[in-house]
MOPAC internal coordinates of N, CA, C and O (Angstrom, degrees):
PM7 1SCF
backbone

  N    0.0000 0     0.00 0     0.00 0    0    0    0
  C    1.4440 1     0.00 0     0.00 0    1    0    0
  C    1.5321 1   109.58 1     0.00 0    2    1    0
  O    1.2310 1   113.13 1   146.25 1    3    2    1
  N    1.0683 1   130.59 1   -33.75 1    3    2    1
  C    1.6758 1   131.48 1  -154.77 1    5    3    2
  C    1.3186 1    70.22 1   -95.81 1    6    5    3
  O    1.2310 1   108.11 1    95.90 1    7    6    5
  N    1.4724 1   139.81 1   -84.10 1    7    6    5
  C    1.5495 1   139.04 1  -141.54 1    9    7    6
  C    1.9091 1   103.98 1   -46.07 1   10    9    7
  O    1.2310 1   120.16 1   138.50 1   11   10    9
  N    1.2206 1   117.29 1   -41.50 1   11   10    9
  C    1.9583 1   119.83 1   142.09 1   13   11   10
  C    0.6509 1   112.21 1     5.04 1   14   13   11
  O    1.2310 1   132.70 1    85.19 1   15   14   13
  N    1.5113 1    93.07 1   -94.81 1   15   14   13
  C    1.1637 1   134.43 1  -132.61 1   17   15   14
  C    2.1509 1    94.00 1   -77.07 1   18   17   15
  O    1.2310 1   127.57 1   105.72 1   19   18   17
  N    1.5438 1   103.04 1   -74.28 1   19   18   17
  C    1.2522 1   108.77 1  -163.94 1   21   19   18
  C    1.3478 1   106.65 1   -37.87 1   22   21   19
  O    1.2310 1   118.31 1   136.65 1   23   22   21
  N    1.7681 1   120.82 1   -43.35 1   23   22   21
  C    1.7196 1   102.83 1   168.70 1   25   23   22
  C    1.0033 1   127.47 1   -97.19 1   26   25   23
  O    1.2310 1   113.12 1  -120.74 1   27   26   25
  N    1.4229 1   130.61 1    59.26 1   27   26   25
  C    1.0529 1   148.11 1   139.55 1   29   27   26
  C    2.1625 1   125.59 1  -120.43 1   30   29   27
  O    1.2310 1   134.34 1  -101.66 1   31   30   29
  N    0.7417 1    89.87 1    78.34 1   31   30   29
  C    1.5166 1    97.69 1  -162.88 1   33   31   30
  C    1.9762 1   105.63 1   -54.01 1   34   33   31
  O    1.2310 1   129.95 1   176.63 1   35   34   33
  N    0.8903 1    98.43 1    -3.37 1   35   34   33
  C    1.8863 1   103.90 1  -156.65 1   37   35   34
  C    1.8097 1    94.47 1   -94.44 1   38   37   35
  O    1.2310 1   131.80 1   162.87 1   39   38   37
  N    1.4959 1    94.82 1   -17.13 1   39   38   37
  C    1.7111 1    85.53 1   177.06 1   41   39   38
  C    1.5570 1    91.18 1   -90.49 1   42   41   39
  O    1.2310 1    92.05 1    -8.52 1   43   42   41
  N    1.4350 1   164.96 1   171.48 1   43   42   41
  C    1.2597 1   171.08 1    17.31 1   45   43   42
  C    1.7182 1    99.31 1  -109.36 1   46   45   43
  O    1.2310 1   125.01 1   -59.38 1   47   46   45
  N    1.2848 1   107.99 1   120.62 1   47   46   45
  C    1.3217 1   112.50 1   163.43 1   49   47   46
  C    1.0637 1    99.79 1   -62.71 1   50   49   47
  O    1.2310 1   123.72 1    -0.47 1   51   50   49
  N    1.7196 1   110.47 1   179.53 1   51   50   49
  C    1.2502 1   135.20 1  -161.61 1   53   51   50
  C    1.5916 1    96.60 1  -114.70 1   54   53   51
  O    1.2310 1   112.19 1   136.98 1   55   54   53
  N    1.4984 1   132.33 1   -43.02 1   55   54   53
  C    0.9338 1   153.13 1  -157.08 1   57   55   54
  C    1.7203 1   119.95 1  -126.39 1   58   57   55
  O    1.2310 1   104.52 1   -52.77 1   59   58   57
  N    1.0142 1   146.19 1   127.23 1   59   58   57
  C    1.4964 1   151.48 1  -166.98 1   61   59   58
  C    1.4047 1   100.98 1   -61.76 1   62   61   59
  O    1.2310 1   126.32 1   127.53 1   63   62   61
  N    1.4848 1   105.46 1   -52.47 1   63   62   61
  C    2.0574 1   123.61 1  -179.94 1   65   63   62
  C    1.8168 1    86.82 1   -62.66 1   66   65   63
  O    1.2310 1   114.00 1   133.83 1   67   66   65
  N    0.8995 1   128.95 1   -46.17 1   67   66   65
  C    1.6526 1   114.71 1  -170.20 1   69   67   66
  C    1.5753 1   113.63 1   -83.40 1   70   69   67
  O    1.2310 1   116.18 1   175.63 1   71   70   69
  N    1.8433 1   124.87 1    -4.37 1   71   70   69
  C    1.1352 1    99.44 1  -176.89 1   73   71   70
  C    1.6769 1    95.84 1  -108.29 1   74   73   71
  O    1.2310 1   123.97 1   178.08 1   75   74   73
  N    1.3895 1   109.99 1    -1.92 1   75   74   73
  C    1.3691 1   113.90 1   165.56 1   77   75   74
  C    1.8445 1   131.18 1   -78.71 1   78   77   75
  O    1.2310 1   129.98 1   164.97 1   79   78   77
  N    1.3256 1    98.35 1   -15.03 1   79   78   77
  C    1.1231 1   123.04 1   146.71 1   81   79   78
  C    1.3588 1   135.87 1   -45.32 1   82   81   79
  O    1.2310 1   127.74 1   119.93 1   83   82   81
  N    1.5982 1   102.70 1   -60.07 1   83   82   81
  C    1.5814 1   124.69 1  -174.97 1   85   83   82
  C    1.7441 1    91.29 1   -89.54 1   86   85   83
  O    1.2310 1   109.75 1   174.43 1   87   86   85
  N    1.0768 1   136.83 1    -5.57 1   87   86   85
  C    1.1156 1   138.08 1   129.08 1   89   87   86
  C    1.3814 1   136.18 1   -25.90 1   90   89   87
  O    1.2310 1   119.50 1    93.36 1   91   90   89
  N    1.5382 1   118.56 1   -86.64 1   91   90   89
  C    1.3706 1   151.08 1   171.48 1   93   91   90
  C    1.6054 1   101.04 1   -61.24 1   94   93   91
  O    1.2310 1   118.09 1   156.63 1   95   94   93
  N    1.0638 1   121.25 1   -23.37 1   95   94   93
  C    1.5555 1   113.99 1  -159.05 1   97   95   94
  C    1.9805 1   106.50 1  -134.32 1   98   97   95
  O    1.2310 1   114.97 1   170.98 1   99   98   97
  N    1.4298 1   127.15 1    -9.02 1   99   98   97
  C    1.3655 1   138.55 1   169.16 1  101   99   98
  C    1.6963 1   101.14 1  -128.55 1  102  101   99
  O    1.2310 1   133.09 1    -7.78 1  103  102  101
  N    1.7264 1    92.31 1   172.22 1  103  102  101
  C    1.4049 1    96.83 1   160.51 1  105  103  102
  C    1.3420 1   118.66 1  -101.88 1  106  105  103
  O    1.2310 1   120.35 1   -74.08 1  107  106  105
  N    1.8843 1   116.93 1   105.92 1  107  106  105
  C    0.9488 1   107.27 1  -142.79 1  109  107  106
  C    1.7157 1   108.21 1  -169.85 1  110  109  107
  O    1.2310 1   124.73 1   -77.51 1  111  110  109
  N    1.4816 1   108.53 1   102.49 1  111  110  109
  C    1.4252 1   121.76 1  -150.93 1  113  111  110
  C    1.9022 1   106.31 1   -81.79 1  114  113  111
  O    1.2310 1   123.43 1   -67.42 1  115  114  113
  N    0.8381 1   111.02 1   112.58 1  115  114  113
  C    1.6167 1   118.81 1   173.57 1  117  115  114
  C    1.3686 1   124.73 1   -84.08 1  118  117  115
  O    1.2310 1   111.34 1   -76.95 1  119  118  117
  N    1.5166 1   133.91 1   103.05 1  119  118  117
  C    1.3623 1   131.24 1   171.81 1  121  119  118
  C    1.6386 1   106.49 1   -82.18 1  122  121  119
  O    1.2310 1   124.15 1   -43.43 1  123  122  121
  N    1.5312 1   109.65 1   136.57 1  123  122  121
  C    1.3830 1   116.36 1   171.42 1  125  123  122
  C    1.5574 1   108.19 1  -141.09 1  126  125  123
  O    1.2310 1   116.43 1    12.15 1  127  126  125
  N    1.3243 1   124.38 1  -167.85 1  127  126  125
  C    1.5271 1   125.10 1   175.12 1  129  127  126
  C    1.7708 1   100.21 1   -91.36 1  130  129  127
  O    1.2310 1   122.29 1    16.76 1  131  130  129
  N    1.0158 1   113.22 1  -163.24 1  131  130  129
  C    2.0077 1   103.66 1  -162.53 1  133  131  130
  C    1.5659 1    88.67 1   -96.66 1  134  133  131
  O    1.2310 1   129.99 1   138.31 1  135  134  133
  N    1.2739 1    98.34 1   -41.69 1  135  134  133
  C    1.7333 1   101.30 1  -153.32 1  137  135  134
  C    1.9852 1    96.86 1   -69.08 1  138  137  135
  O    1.2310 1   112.80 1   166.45 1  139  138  137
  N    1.3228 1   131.20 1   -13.55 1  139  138  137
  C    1.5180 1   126.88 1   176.76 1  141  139  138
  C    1.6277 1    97.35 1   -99.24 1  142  141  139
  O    1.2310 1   124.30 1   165.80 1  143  142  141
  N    1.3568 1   109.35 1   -14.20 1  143  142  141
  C    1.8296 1    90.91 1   161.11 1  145  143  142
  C    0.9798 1   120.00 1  -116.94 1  146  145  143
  O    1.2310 1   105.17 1  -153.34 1  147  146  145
  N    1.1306 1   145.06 1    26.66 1  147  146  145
  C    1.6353 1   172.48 1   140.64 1  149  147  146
  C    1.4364 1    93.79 1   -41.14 1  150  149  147
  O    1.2310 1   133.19 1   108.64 1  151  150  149
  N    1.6324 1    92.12 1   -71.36 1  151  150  149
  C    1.3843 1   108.88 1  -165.70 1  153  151  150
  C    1.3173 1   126.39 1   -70.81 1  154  153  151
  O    1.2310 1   118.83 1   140.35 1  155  154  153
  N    1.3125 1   119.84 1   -39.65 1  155  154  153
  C    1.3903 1   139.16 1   161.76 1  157  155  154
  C    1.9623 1   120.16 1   -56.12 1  158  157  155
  O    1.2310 1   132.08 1   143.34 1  159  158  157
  N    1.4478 1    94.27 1   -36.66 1  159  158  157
  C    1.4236 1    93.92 1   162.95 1  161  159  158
  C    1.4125 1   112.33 1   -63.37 1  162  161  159
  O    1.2310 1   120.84 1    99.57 1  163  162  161
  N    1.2951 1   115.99 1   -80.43 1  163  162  161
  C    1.4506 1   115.95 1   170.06 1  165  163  162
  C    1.6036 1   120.23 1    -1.66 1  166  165  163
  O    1.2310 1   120.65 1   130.79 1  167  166  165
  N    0.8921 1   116.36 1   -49.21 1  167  166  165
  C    1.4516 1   128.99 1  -146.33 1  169  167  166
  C    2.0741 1   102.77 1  -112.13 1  170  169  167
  O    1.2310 1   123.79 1   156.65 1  171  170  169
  N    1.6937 1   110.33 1   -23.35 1  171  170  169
  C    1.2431 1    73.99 1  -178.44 1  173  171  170
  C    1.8543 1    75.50 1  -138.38 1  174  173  171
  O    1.2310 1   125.20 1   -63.89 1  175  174  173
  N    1.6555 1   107.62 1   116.11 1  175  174  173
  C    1.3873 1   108.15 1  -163.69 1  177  175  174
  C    1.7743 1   130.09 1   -64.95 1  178  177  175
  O    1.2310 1   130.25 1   159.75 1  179  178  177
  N    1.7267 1    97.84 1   -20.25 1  179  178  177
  C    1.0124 1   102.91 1   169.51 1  181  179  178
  C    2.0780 1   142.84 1   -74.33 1  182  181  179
  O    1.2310 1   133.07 1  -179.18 1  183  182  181
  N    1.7012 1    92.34 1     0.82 1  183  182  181
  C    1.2777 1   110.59 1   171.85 1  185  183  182
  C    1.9115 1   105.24 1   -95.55 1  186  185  183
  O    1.2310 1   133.53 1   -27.84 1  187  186  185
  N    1.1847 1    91.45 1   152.16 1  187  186  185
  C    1.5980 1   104.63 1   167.55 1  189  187  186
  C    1.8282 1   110.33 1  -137.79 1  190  189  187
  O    1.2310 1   128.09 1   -33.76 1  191  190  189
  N    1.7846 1   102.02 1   146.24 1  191  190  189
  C    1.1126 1   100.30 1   165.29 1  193  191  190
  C    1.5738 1   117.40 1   -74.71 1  194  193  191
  O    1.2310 1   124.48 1   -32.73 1  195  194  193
  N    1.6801 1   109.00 1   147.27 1  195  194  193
  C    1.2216 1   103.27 1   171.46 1  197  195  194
  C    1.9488 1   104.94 1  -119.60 1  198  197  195
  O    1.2310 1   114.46 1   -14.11 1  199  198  197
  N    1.2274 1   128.10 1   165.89 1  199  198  197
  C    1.5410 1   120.68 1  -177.40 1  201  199  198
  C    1.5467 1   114.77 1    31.36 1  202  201  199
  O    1.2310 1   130.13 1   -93.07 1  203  202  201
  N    1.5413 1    98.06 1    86.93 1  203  202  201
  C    1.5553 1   106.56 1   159.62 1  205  203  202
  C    1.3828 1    99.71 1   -73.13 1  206  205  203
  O    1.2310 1   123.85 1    -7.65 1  207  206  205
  N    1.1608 1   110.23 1   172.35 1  207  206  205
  C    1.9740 1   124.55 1  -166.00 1  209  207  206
  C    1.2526 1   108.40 1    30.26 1  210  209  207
  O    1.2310 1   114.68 1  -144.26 1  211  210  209
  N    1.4034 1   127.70 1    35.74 1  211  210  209
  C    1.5999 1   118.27 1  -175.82 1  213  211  210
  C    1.5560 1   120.08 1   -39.49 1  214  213  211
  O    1.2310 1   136.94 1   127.00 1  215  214  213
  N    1.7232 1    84.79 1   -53.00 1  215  214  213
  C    1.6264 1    95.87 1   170.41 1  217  215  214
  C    1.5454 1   141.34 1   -58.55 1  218  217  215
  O    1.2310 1   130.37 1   154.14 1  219  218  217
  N    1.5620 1    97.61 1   -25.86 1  219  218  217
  C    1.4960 1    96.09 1  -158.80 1  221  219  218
  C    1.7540 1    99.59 1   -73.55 1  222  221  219
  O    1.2310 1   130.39 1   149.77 1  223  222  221
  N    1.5513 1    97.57 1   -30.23 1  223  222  221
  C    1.6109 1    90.52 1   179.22 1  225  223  222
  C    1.4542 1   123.84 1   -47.79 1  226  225  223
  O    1.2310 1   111.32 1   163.09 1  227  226  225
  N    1.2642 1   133.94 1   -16.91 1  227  226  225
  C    0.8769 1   146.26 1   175.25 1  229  227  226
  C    2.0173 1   119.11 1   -88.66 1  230  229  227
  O    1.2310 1   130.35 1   117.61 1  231  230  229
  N    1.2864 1    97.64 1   -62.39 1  231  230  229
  C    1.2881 1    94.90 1   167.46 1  233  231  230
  C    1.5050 1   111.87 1  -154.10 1  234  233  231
  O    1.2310 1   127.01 1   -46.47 1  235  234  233
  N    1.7518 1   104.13 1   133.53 1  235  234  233
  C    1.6398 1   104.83 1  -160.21 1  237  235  234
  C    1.5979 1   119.76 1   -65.63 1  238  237  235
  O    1.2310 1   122.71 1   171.60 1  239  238  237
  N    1.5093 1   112.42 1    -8.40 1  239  238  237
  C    1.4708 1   123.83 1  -156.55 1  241  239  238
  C    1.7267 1    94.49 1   -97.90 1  242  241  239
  O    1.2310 1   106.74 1   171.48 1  243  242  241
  N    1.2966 1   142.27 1    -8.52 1  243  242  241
  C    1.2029 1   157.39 1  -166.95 1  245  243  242
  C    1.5858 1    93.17 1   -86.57 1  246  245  243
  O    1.2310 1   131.85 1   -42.79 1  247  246  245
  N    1.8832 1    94.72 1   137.21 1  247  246  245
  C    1.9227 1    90.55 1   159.47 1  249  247  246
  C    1.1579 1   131.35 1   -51.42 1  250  249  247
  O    1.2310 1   107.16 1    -1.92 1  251  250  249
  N    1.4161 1   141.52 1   178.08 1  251  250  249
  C    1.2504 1   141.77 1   154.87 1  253  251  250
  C    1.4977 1   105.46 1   -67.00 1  254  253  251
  O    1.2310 1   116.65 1   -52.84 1  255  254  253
  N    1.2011 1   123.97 1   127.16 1  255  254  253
  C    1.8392 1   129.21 1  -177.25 1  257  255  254
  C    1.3663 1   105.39 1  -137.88 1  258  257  255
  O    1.2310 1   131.09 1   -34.53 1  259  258  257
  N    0.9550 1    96.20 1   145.47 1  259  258  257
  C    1.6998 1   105.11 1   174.57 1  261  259  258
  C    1.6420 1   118.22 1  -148.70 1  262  261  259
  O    1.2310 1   122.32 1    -7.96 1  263  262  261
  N    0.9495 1   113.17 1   172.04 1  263  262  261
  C    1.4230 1   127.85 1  -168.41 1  265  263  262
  C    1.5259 1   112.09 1  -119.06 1  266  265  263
  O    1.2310 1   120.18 1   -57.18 1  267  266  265
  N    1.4267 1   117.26 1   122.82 1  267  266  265
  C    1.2396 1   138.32 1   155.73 1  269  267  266
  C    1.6724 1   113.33 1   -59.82 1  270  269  267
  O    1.2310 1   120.10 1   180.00 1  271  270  269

C-alpha cells in the first residue's frame, strides 16, 4: 500500500477537511488518528468509522488510527 501510495503523491490531501471531502465526494479511503474521526464522524453523519485499532494489529507501539 505505501509503495502506491508514496509514488503517487496526488492521493494525500493537504488538509483533513479536504481528504474528507475526497471522501464524501470520490471513492476514496481516508486514514486518520481515532480521536479526528471520532470527531469528524460525529459531525458529518453520512461518514462511518471503519477498523478501530487498524493499526495496532500490526504493531502495538503505533497510535490508535482508523479509517474513514
Amino acid at each position: 500500500m505505501w509503495y502506491y501510495m508514496s509514488s503517487r503523491p496526488e492521493v494525500f490531501p493537504e488538509t483533513t477537511e479536504e481528504g474528507i471531502e475526497w471522501v464524501k465526494n470520490k471513492d476514496y479511503a481516508f486514514l486518520l488518528e481515532s480521536a479526528t474521526n471520532e470527531y469528524n464522524v460525529q459531525r458529518h453523519c453520512e461518514l462511518m468509522q471503519v477498523g478501530k485499532f487498524f493499526f495496532q494489529l500490526i504493531n502495538q507501539n503505533l497510535h490508535d488510527l482508523n479509517m474513514l
